[in-house]
N, C-alpha and C positions, 0 to 999 in steps of 0.2 A: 486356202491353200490346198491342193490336192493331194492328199497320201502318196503317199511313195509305195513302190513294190503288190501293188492290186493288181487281181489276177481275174481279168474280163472276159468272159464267153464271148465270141464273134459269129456271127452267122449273116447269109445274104443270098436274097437270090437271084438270078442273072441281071436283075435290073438294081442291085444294092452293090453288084462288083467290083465296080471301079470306087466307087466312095469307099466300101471295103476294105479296100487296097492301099490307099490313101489314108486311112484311120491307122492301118498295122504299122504306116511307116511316122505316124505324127507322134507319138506319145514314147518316149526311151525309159520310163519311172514305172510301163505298164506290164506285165504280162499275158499277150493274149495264146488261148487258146481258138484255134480258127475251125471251126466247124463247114466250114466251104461255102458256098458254091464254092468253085476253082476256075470259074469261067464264065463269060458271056452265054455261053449256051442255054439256054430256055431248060428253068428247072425250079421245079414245085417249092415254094415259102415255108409249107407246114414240114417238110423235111429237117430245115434248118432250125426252125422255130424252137420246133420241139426238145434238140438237140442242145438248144444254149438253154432254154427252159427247166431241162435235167440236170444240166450240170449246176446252175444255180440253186435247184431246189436243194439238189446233193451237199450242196457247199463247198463245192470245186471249185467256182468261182466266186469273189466279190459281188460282180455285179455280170449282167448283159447286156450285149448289144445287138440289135437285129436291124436290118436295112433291106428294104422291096421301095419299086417305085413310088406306093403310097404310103406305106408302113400298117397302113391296114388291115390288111392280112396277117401280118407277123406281129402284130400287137394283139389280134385276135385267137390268133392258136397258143399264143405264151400265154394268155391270160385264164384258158382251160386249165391250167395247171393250179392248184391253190396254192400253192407257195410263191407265187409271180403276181406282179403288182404292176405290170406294163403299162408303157405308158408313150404316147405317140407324139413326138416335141420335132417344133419345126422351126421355135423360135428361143429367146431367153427368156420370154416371160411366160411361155407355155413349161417349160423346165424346170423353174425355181420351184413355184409350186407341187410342180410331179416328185419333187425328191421333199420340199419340207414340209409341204400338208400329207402327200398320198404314199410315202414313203418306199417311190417308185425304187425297184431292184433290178427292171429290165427297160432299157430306152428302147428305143424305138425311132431310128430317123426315115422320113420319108425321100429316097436318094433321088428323085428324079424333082423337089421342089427345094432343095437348098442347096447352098453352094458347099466344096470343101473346106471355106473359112466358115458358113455358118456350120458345119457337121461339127468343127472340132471345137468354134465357143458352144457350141450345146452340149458338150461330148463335158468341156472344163467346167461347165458349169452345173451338169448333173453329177461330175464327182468331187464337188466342194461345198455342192451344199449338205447339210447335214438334217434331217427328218427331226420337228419342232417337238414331235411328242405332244400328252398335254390332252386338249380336245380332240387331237387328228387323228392320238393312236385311237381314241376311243373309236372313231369312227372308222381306221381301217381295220379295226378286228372284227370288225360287221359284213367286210368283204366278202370272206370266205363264204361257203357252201356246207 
């Protein structure tokens, strides 16, 4: 079951918009904070990245969400952060793991390869699994720098 009352960083860039857009209106349990893009208009990833990246580290947010046409770019600039654990999910078995072995804190959808029904079972299913602990924290306190 998904927590009630979580308070999610949002960022996107011109090619994460409309999935974006579509995420702010799916979830009524959530609170996001929207770091923009505002528009289709052709506009730089590390901008947003960075953005939901800070707020997460800060502990503004529960969790992040970043969306670009591949997710690769914005899974790559939130993961310069050491407090960010991103993680680039396109399906439900790419997600379970990301949150219960790698104890993902930042999603990462790739908007121009899934649909807005798969955006929002990836979206439910990175905030109801819960991180196994155990071997995995062992191994993600090795992540850092």
């Amino acid at each position: 079951m998904m927590k009630k009352g979580l308070k999610i960083a949002i960022g996107a860039d011109h090619a994460g918009f409309d999935l974006k857009q579509a995420i702010l209106g799916m979830f009524d349990d959530i609170t996001f904070k929207d770091f923009g893009t505002y528009s289709t208009d052709s506009a730089d990833y590390p901008d947003f990245a960075h953005l939901v990246a800070n707020a997460v580290e800060a502990g503004e947010a529960d969790f992040g969400f970043l969306l670009c046409g591949s997710a690769n770019g914005v899974a790559m600039t939130a993961n310069k952060h050491q407090g960010i654990r991103a993680a680039l999910c396109w399906k439900a078995d790419v997600t379970i793991p990301a949150r219960t072995h790698n104890d993902a804190n930042v999603l990462c959808i790739p908007a121009r390869h899934v649909t807005t029904a798969e955006a929002k079972e990836i979206i439910e299913i990175f905030l109801t699994e819960e991180f196994e602990g155990g071997r995995h924290a062992t191994r993600v306190n090795k992540i850092g720098c």
